[in-house]
C-alpha positions as CSV (number, residue, x, y, z in Angstrom):
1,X,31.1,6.8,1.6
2,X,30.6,5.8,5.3
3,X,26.8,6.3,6.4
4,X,26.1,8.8,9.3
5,X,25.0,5.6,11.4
6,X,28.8,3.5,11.1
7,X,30.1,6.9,12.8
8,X,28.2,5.7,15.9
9,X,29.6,2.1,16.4
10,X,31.3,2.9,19.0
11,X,28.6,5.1,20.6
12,X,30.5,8.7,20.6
13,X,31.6,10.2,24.0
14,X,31.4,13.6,23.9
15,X,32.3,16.4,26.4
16,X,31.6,20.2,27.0
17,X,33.2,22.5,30.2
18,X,30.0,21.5,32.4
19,X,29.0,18.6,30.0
20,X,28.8,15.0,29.6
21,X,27.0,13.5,26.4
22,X,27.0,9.9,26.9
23,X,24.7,7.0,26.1
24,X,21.2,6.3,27.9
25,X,21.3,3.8,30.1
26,X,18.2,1.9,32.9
27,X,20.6,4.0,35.8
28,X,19.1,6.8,34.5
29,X,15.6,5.9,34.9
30,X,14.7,8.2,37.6
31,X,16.4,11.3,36.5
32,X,14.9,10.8,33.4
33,X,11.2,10.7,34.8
34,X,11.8,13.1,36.9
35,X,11.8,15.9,34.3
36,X,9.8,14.3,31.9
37,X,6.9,13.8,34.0
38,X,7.0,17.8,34.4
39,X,4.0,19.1,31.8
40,X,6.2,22.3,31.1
41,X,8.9,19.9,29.8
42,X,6.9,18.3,27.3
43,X,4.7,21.2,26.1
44,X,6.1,22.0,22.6
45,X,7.5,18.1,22.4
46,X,5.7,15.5,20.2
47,X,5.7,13.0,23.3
48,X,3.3,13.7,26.5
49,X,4.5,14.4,30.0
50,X,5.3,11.0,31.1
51,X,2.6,9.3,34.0
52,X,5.0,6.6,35.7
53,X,7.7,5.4,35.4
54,X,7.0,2.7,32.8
55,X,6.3,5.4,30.7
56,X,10.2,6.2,31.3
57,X,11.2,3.1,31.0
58,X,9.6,2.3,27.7
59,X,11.6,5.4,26.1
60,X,14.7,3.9,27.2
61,X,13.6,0.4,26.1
62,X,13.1,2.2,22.9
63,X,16.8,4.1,23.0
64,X,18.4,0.7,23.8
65,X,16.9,-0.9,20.5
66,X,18.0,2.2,18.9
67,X,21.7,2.0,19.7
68,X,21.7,-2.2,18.9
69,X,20.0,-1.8,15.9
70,X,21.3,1.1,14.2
71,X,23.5,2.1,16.8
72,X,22.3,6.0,16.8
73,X,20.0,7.1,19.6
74,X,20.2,9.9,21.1
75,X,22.8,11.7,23.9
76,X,22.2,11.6,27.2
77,X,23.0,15.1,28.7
78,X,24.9,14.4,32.3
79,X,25.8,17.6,34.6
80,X,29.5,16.6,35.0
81,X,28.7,18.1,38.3
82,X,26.2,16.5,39.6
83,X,27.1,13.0,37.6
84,X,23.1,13.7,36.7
85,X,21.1,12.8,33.2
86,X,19.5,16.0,33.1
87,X,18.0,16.3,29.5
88,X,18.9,14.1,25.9
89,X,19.9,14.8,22.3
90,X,20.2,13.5,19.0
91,X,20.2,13.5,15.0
92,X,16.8,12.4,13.7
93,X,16.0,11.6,9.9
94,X,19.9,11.4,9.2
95,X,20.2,11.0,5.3
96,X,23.7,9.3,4.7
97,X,23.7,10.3,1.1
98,X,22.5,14.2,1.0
99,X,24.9,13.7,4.6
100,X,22.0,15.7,6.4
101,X,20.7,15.3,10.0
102,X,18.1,17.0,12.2
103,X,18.2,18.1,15.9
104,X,16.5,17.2,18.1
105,X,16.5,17.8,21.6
106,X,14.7,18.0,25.8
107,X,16.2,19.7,29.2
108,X,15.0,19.5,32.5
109,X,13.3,22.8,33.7
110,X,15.4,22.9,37.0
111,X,18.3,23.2,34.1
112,X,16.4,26.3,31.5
113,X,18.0,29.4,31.1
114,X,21.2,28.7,31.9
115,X,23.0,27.8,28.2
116,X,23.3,24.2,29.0
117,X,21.5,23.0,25.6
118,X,23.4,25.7,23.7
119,X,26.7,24.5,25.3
120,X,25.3,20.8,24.1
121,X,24.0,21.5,20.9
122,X,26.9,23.3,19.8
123,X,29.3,20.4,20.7
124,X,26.9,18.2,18.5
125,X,27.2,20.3,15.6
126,X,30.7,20.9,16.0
127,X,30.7,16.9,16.0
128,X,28.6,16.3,13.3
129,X,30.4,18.7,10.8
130,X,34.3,17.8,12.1
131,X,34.0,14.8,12.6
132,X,31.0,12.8,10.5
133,X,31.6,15.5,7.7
134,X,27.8,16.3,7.4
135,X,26.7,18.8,4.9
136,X,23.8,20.1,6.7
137,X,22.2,20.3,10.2
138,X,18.7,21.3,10.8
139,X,16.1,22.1,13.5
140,X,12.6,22.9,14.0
141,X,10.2,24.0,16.9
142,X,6.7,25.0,17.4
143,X,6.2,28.7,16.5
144,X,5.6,28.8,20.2
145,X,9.0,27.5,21.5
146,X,10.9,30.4,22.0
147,X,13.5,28.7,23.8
148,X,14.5,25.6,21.5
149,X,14.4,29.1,18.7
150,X,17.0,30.7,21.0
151,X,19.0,27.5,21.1
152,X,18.8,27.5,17.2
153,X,20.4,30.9,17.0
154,X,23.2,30.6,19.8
155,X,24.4,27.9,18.4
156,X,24.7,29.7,14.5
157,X,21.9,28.1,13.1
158,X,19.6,30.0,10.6
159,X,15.9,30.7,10.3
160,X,15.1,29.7,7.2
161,X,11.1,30.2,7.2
162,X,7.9,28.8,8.7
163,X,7.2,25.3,7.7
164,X,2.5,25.7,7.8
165,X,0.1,22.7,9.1
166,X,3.2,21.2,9.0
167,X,3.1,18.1,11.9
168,X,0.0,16.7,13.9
169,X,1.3,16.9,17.3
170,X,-0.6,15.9,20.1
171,X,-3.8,15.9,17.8
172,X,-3.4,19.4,16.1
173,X,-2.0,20.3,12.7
174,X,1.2,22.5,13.7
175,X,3.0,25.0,12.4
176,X,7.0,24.6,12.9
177,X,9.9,27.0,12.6
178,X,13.3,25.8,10.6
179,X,16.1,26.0,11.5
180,X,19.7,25.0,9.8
181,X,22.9,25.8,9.7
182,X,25.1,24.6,6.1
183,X,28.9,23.5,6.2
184,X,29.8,26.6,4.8
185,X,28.3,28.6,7.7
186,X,30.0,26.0,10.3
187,X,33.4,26.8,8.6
188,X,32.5,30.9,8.8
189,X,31.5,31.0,12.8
């Protein structure tokens, strides 16, 4: 059985209608800070809203380890448009042997409300069960974050309960919302 990771060497291009979902690179470095120094952006994230741009750059020093090492990091999210990075994506905790990932996700604020991380999400599931032949995808959000919940549900993903005191984020116990959507449900959409 191939491990979730070998189906990331090469890094996977994907693309939506308004979508590019490309590797992270340093040219993206101000894009990048620009939305993730907004507070709003990083309110129900486990990362704070970043101060300068070193902060920025440090994430992508991290991403770039991440896609030498065990070549999956995350998507970057480029308005085809615009040719802009304008939010990121990625599996988190992949488990090569139950073949289960989780989502994880961020979107600029200039970019909310408009179906761009639906449209993005649902390409990476459709990716994930096509084409890696995962099992199971999975998602969770504070109780608060009722748009990463809507995202969960456009895309066919089902609430499966209230995970309690679940994750210290930001120096509070949390309580997180899951989300997941089975192989079987994939096949039924």
């Amino acid at each position: 059985m191939k491990s979730i990771e070998s189906y990331f060497d090469p890094f996977p291009v994907l693309e939506t209608e308004r979508l590019l979902l490309r590797p992270i690179t340093y040219a993206d470095l101000d894009e990048m800070y620009r939305y993730c120094a907004v507070p709003a952006v990083s309110e129900y994230t486990t990362w704070d809203a970043h101060q300068s741009k070193e902060d920025t750059k440090a994430f992508i020093d991290f991403v770039t380890s991440r896609y030498e090492v065990d070549k999956l990091g995350p998507w970057g999210i480029e308005d085809k448009q615009t040719k802009k990075l304008i939010g990121s994506c990625n599996y988190l905790g992949c488990d090569s042997n139950s073949m289960r990932v989780e989502l994880g996700y961020v979107l600029s604020n200039e970019y909310w409300g408009q179906g761009i991380m639906t449209e993005a999400v649902s390409r990476i599931i459709q990716f994930g069960f096509e084409d890696i032949g995962l099992e199971r995808i999975q998602a969770k959000c504070l109780v608060g974050n009722i748009g990463s919940a809507k995202v969960m549900e456009k895309t066919g993903m089902k609430f499966e309960g209230l995970l309690r005191s679940y994750m210290k984020i930001k120096n509070e116990m949390q309580d997180l919302n899951l989300y997941a959507m089975t192989r079987e449900d994939f096949q039924s959409l």
